[in-house]
Structure formats: structure tokens, C-alpha cells
LUMBADO-319229 format. One record per residue (C-alpha): residue number from 1; residue in one letter; x, y, z. Coordinates in nm, 3 decimals. Layout:
// residues N
rec i = NUM&aa = a&c1 = X&c2 = Y&c3 = Z
...
***
This chain:
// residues 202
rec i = 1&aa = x&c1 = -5.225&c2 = -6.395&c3 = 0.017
rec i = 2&aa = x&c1 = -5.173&c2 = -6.038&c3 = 0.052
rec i = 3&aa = x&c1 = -5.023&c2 = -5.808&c3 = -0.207
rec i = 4&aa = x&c1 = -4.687&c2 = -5.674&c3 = -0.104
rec i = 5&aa = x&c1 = -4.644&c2 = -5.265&c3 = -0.207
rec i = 6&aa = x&c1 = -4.323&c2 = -5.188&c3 = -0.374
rec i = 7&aa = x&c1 = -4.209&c2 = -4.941&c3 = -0.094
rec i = 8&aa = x&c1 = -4.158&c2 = -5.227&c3 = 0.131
rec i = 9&aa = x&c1 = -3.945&c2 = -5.424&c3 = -0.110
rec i = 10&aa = x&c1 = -3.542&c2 = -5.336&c3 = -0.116
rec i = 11&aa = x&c1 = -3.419&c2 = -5.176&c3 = -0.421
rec i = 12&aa = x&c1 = -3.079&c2 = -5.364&c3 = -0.521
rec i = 13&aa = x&c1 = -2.807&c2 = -5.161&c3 = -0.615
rec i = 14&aa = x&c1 = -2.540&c2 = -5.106&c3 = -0.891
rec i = 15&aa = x&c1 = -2.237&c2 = -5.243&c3 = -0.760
rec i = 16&aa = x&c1 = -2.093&c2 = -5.230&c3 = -0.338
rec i = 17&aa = x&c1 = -2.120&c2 = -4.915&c3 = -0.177
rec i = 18&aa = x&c1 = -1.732&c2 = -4.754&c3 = -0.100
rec i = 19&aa = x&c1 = -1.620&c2 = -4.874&c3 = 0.144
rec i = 20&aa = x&c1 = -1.493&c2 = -4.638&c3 = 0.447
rec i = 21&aa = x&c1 = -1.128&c2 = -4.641&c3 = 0.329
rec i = 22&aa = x&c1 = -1.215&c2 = -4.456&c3 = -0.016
rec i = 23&aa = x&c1 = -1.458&c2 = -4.222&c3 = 0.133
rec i = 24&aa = x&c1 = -1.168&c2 = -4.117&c3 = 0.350
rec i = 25&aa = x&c1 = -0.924&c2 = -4.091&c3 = 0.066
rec i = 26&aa = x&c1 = -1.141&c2 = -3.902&c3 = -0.134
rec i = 27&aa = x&c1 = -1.239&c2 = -3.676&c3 = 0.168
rec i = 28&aa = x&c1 = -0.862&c2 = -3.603&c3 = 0.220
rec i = 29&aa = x&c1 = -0.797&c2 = -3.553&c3 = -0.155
rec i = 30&aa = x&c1 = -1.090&c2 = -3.267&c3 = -0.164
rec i = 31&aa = x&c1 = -0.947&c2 = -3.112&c3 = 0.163
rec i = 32&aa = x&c1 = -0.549&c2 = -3.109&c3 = 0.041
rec i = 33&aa = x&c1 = -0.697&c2 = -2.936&c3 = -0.300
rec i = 34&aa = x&c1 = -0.902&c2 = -2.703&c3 = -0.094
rec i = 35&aa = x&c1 = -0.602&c2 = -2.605&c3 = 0.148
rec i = 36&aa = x&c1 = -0.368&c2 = -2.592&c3 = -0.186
rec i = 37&aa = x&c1 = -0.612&c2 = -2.336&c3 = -0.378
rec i = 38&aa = x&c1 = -0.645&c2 = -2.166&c3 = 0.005
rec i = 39&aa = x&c1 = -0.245&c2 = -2.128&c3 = 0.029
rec i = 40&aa = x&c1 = -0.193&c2 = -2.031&c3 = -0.368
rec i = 41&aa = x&c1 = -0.457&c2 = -1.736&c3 = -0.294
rec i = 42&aa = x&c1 = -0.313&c2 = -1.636&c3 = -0.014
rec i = 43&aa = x&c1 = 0.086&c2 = -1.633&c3 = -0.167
rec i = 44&aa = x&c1 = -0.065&c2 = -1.451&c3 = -0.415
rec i = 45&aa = x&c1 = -0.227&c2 = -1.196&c3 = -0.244
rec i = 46&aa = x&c1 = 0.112&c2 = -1.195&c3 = -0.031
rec i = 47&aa = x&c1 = 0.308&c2 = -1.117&c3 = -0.333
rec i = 48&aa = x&c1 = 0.140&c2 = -0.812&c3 = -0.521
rec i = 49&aa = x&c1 = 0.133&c2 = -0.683&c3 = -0.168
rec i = 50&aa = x&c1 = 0.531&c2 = -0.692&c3 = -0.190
rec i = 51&aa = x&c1 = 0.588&c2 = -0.589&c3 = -0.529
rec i = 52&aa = x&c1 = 0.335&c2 = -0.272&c3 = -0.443
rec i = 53&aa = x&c1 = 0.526&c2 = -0.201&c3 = -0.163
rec i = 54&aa = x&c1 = 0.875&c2 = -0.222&c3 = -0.317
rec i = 55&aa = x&c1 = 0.735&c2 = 0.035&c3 = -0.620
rec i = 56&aa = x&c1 = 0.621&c2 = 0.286&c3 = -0.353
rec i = 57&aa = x&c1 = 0.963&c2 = 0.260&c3 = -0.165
rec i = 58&aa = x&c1 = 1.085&c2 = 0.279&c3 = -0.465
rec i = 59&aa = x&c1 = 0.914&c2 = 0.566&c3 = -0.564
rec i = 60&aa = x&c1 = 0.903&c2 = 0.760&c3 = -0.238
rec i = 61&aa = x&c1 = 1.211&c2 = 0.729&c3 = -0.024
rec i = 62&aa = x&c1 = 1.486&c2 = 0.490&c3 = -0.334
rec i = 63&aa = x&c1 = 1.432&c2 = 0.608&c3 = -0.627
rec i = 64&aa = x&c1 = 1.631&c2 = 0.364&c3 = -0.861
rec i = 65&aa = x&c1 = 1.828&c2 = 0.606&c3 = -1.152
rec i = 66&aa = x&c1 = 2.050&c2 = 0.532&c3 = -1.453
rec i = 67&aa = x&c1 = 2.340&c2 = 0.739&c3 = -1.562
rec i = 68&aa = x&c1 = 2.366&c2 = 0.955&c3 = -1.883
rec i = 69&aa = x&c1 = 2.701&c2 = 1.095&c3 = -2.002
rec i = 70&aa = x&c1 = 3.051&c2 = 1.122&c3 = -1.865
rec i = 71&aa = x&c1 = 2.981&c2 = 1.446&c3 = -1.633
rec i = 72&aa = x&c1 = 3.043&c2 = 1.213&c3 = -1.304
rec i = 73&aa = x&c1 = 3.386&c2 = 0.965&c3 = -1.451
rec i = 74&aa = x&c1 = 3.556&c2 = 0.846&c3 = -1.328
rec i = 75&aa = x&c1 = 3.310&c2 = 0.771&c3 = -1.023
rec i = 76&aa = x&c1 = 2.980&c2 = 0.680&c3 = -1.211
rec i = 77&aa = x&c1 = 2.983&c2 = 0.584&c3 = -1.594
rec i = 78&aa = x&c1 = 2.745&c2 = 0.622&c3 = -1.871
rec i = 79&aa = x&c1 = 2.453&c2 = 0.391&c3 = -1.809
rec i = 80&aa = x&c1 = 2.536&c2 = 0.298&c3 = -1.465
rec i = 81&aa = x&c1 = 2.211&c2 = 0.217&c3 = -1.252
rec i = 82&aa = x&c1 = 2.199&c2 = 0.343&c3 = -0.907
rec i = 83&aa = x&c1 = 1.989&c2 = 0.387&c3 = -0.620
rec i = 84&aa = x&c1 = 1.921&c2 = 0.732&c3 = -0.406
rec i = 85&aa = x&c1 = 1.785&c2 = 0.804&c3 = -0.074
rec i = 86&aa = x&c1 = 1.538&c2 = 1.074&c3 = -0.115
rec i = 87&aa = x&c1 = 1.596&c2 = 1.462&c3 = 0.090
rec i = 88&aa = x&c1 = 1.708&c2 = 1.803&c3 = 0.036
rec i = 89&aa = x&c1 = 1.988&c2 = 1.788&c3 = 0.298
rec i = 90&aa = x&c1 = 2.351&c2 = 1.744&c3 = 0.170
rec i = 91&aa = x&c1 = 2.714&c2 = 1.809&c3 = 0.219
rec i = 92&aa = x&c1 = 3.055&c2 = 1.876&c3 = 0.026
rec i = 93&aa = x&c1 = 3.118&c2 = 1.525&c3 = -0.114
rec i = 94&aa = x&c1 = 2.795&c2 = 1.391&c3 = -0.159
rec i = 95&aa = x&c1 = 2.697&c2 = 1.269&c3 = -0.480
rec i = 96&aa = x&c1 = 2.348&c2 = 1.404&c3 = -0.598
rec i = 97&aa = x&c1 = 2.077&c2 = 1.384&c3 = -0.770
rec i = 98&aa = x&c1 = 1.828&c2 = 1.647&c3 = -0.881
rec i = 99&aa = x&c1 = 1.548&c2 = 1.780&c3 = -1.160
rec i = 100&aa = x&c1 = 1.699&c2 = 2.020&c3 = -1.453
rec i = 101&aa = x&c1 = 1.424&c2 = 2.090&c3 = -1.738
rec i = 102&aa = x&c1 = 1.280&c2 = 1.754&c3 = -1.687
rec i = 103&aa = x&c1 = 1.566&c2 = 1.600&c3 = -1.670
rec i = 104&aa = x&c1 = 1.747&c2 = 1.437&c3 = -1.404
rec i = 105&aa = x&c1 = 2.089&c2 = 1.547&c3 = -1.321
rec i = 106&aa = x&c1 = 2.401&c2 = 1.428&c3 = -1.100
rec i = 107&aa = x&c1 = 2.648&c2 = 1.597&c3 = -0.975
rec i = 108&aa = x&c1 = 2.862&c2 = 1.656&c3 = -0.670
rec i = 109&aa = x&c1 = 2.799&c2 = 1.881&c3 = -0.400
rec i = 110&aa = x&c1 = 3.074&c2 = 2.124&c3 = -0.330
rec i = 111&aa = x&c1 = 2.942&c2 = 2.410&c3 = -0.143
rec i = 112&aa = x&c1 = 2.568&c2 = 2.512&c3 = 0.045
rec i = 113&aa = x&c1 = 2.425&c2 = 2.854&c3 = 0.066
rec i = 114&aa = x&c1 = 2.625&c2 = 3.101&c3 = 0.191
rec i = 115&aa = x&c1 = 2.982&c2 = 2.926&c3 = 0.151
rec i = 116&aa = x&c1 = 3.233&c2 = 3.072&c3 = -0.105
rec i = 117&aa = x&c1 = 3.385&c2 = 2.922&c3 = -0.347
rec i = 118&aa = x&c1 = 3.680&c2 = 2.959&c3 = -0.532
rec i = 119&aa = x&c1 = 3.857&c2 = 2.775&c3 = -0.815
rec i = 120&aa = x&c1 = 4.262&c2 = 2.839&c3 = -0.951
rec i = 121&aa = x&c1 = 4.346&c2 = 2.820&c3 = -1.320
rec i = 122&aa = x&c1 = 4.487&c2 = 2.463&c3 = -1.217
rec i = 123&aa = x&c1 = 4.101&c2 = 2.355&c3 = -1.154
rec i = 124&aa = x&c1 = 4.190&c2 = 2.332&c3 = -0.730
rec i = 125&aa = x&c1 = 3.855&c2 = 2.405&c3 = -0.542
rec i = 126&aa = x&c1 = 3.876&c2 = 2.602&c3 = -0.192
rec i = 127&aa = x&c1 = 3.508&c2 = 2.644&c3 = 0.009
rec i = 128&aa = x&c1 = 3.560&c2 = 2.940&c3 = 0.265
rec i = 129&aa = x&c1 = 3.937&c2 = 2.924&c3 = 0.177
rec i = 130&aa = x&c1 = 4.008&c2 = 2.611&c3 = 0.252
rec i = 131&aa = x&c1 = 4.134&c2 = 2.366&c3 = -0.053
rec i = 132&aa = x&c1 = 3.939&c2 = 2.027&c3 = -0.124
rec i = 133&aa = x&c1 = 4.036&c2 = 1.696&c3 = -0.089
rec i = 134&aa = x&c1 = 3.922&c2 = 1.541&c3 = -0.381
rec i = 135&aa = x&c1 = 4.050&c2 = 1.195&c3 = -0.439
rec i = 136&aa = x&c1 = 3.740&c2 = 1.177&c3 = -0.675
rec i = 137&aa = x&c1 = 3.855&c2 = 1.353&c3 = -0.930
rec i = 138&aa = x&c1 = 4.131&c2 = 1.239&c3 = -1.201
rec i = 139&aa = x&c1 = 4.190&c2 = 1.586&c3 = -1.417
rec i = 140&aa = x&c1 = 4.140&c2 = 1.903&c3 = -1.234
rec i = 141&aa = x&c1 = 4.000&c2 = 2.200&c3 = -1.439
rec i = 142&aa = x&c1 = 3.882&c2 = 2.522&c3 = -1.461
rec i = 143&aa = x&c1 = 3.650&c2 = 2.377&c3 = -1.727
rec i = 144&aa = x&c1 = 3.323&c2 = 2.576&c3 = -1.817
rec i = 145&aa = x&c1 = 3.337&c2 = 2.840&c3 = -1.607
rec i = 146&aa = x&c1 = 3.212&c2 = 3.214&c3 = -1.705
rec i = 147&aa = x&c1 = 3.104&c2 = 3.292&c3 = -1.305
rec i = 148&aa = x&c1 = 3.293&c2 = 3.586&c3 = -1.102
rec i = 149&aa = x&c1 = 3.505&c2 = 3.401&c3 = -0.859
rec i = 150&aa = x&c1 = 3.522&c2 = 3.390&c3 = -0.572
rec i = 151&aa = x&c1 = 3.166&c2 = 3.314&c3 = -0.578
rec i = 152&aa = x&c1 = 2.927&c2 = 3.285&c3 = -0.268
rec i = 153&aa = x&c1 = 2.669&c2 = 3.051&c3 = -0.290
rec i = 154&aa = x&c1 = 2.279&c2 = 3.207&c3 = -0.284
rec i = 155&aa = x&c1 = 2.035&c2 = 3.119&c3 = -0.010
rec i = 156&aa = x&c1 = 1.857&c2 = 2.855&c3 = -0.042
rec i = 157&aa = x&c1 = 2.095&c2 = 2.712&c3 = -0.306
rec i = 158&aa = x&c1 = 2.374&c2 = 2.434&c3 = -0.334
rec i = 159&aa = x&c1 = 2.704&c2 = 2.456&c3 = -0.582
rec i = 160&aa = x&c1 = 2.731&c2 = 2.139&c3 = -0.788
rec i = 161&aa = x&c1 = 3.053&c2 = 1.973&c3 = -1.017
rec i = 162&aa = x&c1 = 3.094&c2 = 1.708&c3 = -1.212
rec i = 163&aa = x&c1 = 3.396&c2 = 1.476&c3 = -1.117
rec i = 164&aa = x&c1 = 3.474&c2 = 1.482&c3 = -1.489
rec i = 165&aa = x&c1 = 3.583&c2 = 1.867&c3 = -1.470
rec i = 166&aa = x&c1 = 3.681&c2 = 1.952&c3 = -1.793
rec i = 167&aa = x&c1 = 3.339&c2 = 1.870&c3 = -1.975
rec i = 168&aa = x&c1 = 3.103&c2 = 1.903&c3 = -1.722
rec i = 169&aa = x&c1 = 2.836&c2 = 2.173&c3 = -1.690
rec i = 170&aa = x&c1 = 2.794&c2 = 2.306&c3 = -1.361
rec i = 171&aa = x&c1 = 2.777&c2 = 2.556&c3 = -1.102
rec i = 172&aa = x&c1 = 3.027&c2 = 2.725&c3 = -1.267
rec i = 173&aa = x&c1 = 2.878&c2 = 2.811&c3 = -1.596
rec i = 174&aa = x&c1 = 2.531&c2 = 3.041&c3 = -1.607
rec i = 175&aa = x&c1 = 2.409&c2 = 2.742&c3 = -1.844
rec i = 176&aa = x&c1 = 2.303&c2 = 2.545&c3 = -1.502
rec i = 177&aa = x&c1 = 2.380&c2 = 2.778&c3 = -1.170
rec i = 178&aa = x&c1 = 2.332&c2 = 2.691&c3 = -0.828
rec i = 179&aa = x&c1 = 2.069&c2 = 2.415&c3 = -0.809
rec i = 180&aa = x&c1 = 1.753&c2 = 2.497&c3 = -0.584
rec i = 181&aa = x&c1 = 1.694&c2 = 2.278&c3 = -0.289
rec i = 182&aa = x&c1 = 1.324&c2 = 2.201&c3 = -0.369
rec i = 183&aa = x&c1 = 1.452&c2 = 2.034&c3 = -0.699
rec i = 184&aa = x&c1 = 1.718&c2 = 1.795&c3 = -0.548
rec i = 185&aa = x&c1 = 1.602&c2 = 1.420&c3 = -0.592
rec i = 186&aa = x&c1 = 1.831&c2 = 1.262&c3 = -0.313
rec i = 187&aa = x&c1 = 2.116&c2 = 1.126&c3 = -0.249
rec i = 188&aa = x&c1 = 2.308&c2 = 0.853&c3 = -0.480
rec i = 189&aa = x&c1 = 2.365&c2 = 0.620&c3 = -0.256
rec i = 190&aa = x&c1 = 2.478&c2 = 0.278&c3 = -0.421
rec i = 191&aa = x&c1 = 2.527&c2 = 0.154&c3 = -0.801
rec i = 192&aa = x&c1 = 2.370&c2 = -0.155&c3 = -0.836
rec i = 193&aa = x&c1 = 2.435&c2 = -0.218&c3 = -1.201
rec i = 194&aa = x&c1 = 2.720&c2 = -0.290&c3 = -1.392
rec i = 195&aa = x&c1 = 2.753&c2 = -0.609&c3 = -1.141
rec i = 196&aa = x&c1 = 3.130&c2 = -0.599&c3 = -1.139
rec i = 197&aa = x&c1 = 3.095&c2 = -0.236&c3 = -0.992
rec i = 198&aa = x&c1 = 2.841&c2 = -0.295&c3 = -0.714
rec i = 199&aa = x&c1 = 2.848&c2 = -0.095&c3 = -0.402
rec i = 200&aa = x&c1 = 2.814&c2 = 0.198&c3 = -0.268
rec i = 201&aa = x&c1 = 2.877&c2 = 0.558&c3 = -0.406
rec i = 202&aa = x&c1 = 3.160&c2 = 0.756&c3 = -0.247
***
């Protein structure tokens, strides 16, 4: 009788293999997590690439502001929050924004380099002789004003007012002058904050 090696004898195991149906499940259960993981990366990676590119819009071209002080009432209030298009390039009417010893300013555009301007006791405003409509405004004044009038504006400058004449400082007073083109911000464009006064800035 010859001896049998152990090689050639089957080992029995533990238990039944899985059967075809769990292999399967399991299979699918490691591919859903993989795909999951593979779609949670890739929102991820979709959203910081949003958020950066709101905070360089926002930084470049809408600069997002919020109001100090009563200069601009009855159009934009203390603490309003508003958004500005960036440039150097405005007209009469346009609401502003710009730099004043690292501060940020608005204002109202009233007249560009070159342009005269001229103000009555009763606060009227005439550019080139011609008076403003200014539906903006609630109380005309003369307010601050210690300039010679009529007063033409300096190249490469732009004549600013608050809509709140009688306490803003301006163009009119020495204290702020003309405002430089290079230091203009942009635009104000639209208030976005208090909700209830949404839209955009006339």
C-alpha cells in the first residue's frame, strides 16, 4: 500500500465559498463607494474653483462696498451694502465710488474736467450754464462751500456732491476738491443689502 503525500489530499474548508450573487453585490458596493468618493472630490474641487473665482470678480471688476454716513440720503443710507463696476469713466448722475486717505468715498458726479460749475444761494447746480435735473436730491444747498464760483473743473479731475447737500463734504469745500481719476473705485451700481431696498442705484 502506498503512502499518499499530503499535497494530493483536498484541504476542506471553513464554511461554502460566496456564492456569485454576493461577490457581485459586494463588487457593486466597492464601485458605488469608489464613484461616490470620485464625484465628492470632484464637487469639491468644482466649488473652491467658484468661490475663487467669485472673490477675484469680486475683487477686480465688483467690488462689493458698504455705506458710512448720511453724505448720499436720501439715495443710499448709512450701512447700505452695494456693489460697483470697476473704471475711471463717468458722467453727471452717476453715483461713485473712489479712495480719500484710505478711505473709501461716494459721491455723485456732477461735472468732468473742463466743465464749469456753478451753484445759487438756493443750492441749484448749472454745468456749462445749464441747471440740473436732480430728482435725487430732497434739500438743495449751498452747504460747505468756500470755492470761487463759477468754478471750472481741472484736467484730469471730476466734481463730486453728496445728495445730502447741506452736510456733505465735497467738491465744493478745499477739505476734499476735485477727485483724481486714478483714485475712482467704480461705479455703484446696485444695493444689495437692506433686502427691502434691493436694486439698482440711480
Amino acid at each position: 500500500m502506498s503512502e499518499t503525500m499530503d499535497e494530493d489530499i483536498p484541504k476542506k474548508t471553513n464554511g461554502d465559498a460566496p456564492s456569485l450573487e454576493v461577490l457581485e453585490a459586494e463588487l457593486g458596493r466597492e464601485r458605488h463607494k469608489r464613484n461616490y468618493l470620485k464625484a465628492l472630490r470632484s464637487t469639491v474641487f468644482s466649488l473652491v474653483i467658484v468661490a475663487a473665482a467669485a472673490v477675484l470678480v469680486a475683487m477686480l471688476v465688483l467690488p462689493v462696498l458698504q455705506i458710512t454716513g448720511a453724505s448720499m440720503t436720501n439715495t443710499l443710507q448709512d450701512r447700505d451694502i452695494v456693489v460697483a463696476l470697476r473704471g475711471s469713466e463717468f458722467k453727471t448722475g452717476d453715483v461713485v465710488a473712489f479712495y480719500y486717505n484710505n478711505n473709501i468715498l461716494v459721491k455723485r458726479v456732477i461735472a468732468n474736467e473742463g466743465q464749469w460749475v456753478n451753484i445759487t444761494e438756493d443750492g441749484t447746480v448749472y454745468v456749462d450754464n445749464v441747471a440740473l435735473d436732480e430728482p435725487y436730491v430732497n434739500d438743495k444747498a449751498l452747504g460747505e462751500c468756500n470755492i470761487k464760483l463759477p468754478y471750472q473743473v481741472p484736467e484730469g479731475k471730476v466734481f463730486v456732491m453728496g445728495d445730502h447737500r447741506r452736510t456733505s463734504v465735497d467738491s465744493r469745500s478745499t477739505t476734499l476738491g476735485c477727485v483724481s481719476k486714478e483714485l475712482f473705485l467704480g461705479r455703484i451700481l446696485f444695493r444689495v443689502w437692506p433686502l427691502n431696498a434691493l436694486g439698482p442705484i440711480g
